[in-house]
Steps between C-alpha positions, in 0.01 A plus 500: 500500500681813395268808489582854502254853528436761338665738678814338442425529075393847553719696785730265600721782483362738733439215755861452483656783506287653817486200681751534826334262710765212474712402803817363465565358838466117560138471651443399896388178607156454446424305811173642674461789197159588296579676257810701369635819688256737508219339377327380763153698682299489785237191464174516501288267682294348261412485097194695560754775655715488193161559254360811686857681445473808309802705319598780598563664153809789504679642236836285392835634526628343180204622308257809628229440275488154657354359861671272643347268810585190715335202592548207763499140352565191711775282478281191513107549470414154710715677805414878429607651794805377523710706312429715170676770268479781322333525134563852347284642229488788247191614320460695216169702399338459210568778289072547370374516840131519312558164291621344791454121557666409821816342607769274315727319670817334282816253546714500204647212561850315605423350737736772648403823370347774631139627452548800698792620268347386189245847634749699646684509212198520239523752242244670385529411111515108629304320223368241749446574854497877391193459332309304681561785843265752194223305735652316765709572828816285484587288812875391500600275769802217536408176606617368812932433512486717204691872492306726762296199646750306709722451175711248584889522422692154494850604476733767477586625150824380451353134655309542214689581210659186630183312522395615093846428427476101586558264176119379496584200193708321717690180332613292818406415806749765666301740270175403605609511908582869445165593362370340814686698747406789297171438505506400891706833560221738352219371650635501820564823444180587438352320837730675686401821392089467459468282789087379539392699230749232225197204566249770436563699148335254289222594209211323668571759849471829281083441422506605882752810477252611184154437704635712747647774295130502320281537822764749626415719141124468603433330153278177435654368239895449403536666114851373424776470227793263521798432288718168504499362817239741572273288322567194726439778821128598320410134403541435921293778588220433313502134607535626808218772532307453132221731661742771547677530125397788320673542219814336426764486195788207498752574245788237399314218704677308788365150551469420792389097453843493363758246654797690621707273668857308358294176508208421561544281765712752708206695621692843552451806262739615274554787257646276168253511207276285395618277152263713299639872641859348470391424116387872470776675672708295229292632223439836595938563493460348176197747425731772633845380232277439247361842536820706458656237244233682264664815539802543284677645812460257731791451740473085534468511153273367256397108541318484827604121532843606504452815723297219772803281446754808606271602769489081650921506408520800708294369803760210527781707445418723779437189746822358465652883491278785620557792326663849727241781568588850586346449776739254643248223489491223176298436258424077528245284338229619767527849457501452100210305498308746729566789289354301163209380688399861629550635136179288447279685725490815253521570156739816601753286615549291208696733340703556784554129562640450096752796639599335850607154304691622245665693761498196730660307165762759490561453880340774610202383736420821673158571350345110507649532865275853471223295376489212791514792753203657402356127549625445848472873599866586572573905437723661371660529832482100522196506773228261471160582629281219660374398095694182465467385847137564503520257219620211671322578795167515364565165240663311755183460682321321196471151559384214698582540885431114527840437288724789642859326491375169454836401283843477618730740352688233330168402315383860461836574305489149305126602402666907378740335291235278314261776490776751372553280211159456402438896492855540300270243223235815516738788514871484433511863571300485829392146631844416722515831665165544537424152700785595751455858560119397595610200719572809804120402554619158614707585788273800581513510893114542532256220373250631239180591569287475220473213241485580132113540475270571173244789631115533387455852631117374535259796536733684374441802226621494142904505512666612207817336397725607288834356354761517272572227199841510549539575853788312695463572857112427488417251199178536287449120595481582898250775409288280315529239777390796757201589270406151486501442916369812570091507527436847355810635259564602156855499327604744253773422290728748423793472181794595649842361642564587848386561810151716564273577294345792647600848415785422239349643212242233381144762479310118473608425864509865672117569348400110672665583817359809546174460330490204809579726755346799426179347319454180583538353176604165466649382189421168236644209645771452206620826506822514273692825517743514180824692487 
């Protein structure tokens, strides 16, 4: 499962370059913590308490034409006075007041990335979210052990560069024994630092967080748009609470019925792809080379095939012998194949992907190093913010808690090895690295919480869905799957090849989304949006 957000595509940039919020020093023992420093608040005694809360509304700091709030979640809703923390929010008005609809609440996806910057940081021209506040106020908020809610932070910086830096296609059993203690050394990381809150960040908890955040706004219904990950996050809620959905848009659909663990048998989540995304990440590089060898001026050159052959050369080259970085840190197999998978996410990038591996070929591997930062969100200044550990946080807990650790490491690595090889059948590019970077899920130090699960949403409103045909973090496939499970849905199609579909350009999508939230209107099931 590797999904990524919208804001990421669309102001990754920003993000980065304001975020300060890292911390460099090695994180305290978690023994007896809640929550990270800072996070925690004062408990309430009981759910009903937590319902009848009410915002109080002042303007924001970082953005005066904003109002920013705070709300009390708890840790664990079967013990809710036992310890809780702190849920910021930020609202924006809708700029008709007299057309006004109500409230819409968004997540644009990760997991790990931030609602509540994704509307501090809105411009006012935004084709997407911009739009839609012509009737709507906009409700940003981060999801619990995500940036201003109790993010969680897993290691120091440096621990991990190192971490991103580990040879993920091992070829020996020495190999394979060092992405284990890598593995084992970030997620203890991680429990040392979030504490209780770790066994208590997964998807099916945040239906909860959102039913509270919706009686605090005083509305009846939940009006909602998610992207990526999001979508998982919206399908919950309305299975949760179907009487409560209002509206709600899922673009670039997550599945959550989708297996996620290294083997099936294993029972813990995981955050590898499924055989069908690793088949589309594949294609959609190839989509991306075959796309500039139609330009004269392409850097990689002409014959896609042979471009694809330089790019897999140069992913083996730079395993055996990572390439310097200005930076200090080098460029290895990892980082490369980071940076080519988040050149998939957006059209913009492709160009600047064709760039970073001829540069890469020329053994220069700054800007595919650029490329995997903006993926991991490392700045400029080499800080990550709580993105990539959110992550793993969030898809470690998918799984079946009856099978936590039930295989002995020796097996558990025997089983990588086989399953590596199968995926390197499916992906040559991908498949090897892929199976072991997700295997962190396996010696996550919290048992998952949730088991993969189809939802109905029964009683639910029309949901719109909407994907991409040549989308490789969220395949068309899982989207149809989700429309089939789901008891109320209809899936547009949309002709394009990346991630999101919504507000990047295509008038057939933008006048369905907002002719759905604004109107009401509910397109033909078969909707096909052409290029």
């Amino acid at each position: 499962m590797r999904h990524r957000t919208r804001l990421a595509v669309v102001t990754a940039a920003v993000a980065l370059l304001l975020s300060g919020c890292s911390n460099s020093d090695e994180p305290s023992d978690g023994a007896g913590r809640n929550a990270p420093d800072g996070a925690e608040a004062t408990p309430l005694a009981s759910l009903a308490e937590y319902e009848e809360q009410r915002i109080d509304w002042q303007p924001c700091a970082e953005r005066p034409d904003a109002e920013c709030g705070t709300l009390r979640i708890p840790i664990d809703y079967a013990n809710p006075g036992a310890a809780a923390i702190k849920m910021p929010l930020i609202r924006l008005a809708a700029t008709n007041p007299a057309a006004r609809l109500g409230v819409l609440t968004t997540n644009p996806g990760g997991p790990g990335e931030s609602g509540f910057d994704s509307v501090l940081f809105l411009e006012d021209d935004d084709p997407a979210l911009g739009r839609l506040r012509e009737r709507y106020d906009l409700i940003g908020w981060d999801p619990r052990g995500i940036g201003r809610t109790a993010g969680i932070k897993c290691l120091g910086d440096a621990e991990m560069d190192e971490y991103l830096a580990t040879d993920f296609t091992p070829s020996d059993e020495a190999g394979r024994q060092r992405v284990a203690q890598a593995h084992k050394n970030y997620g203890e990381g991680c429990r040392r630092n979030a504490g209780k809150l770790l066994g208590f960040v997964g998807t099916e908890v945040l239906p909860h967080d959102m039913d509270v955040m919706r009686a605090a706004l005083g509305e009846d219904k939940l009006n909602y748009v998610g992207f990526s990950y999001g979508t998982r996050v919206g399908q919950y809620y309305a299975d949760r609470f179907p009487d409560r959905v209002g509206r709600m848009v899922l673009d670039s659909v997550d599945d959550p019925g989708e297996f996620d663990g290294v083997s099936e048998d294993s029972g813990q989540g995981g955050m590898e792809s499924e055989p069908q995304e690793l088949a589309q990440e594949e294609q959609s590089v190839r989509t991306i080379l075959s796309a500039c060898a139609a330009e004269p001026a392409c850097p990689v050159g002409t014959d896609p095939d042979a471009a694809m052959a330089k790019l897999q050369d140069l992913v083996q080259r730079v395993d055996a012998n990572p390439l310097p970085l200005p930076d200090g840190r080098k460029l290895g197999s990892n980082m490369a194949l980071t940076g080519a998978f988040q050149a998939t996410y957006d059209t913009s990038d492709w160009s600047v992907f064709d760039h970073a591996l001829a540069d890469a070929l020329a053994g220069n591997g700054a800007e595919l190093a650029a490329l995997a930062d903006a993926y991991v969100h490392r700045n400029a200044s080499g800080e990550y913010d709580t993105a990539a550990y959110a992550f793993s946080a969030v898809s470690c807990l998918n799984g079946d808690p009856a099978k936590y650790r039930s295989k002995s490491e020796e097996q558990l690595l025997s089983d990588l090895d086989r399953d590596a090889q199968q995926a390197r059948g499916g992906s040559p590019l991908f498949g090897v690295n892929d199976v072991y970077k997700g295997a962190l899920c396996e010696f996550w130090p919290v048992a998952p919480s949730a088991k993969a699960t189809a939802l109905k949403a029964a009683g639910a409103p029309t949901i719109l869905l909407i994907n991409n045909t040549g989308d490789a973090a969220t395949t068309l496939a899982a989207a149809e799957n989700v429309a089939a499970n789901l008891s109320n849905a209809v899936l547009v199609v949309n002709e394009r090849d990346d991630h999101i579909a919504f507000g990047k350009g295509s008038a057939c999508v933008d006048d369905i989304v907002v002719g759905y939230l604004f109107d009401g209107k509910v397109p033909e099931r078969g909707t096909f949006c052409k290029a």
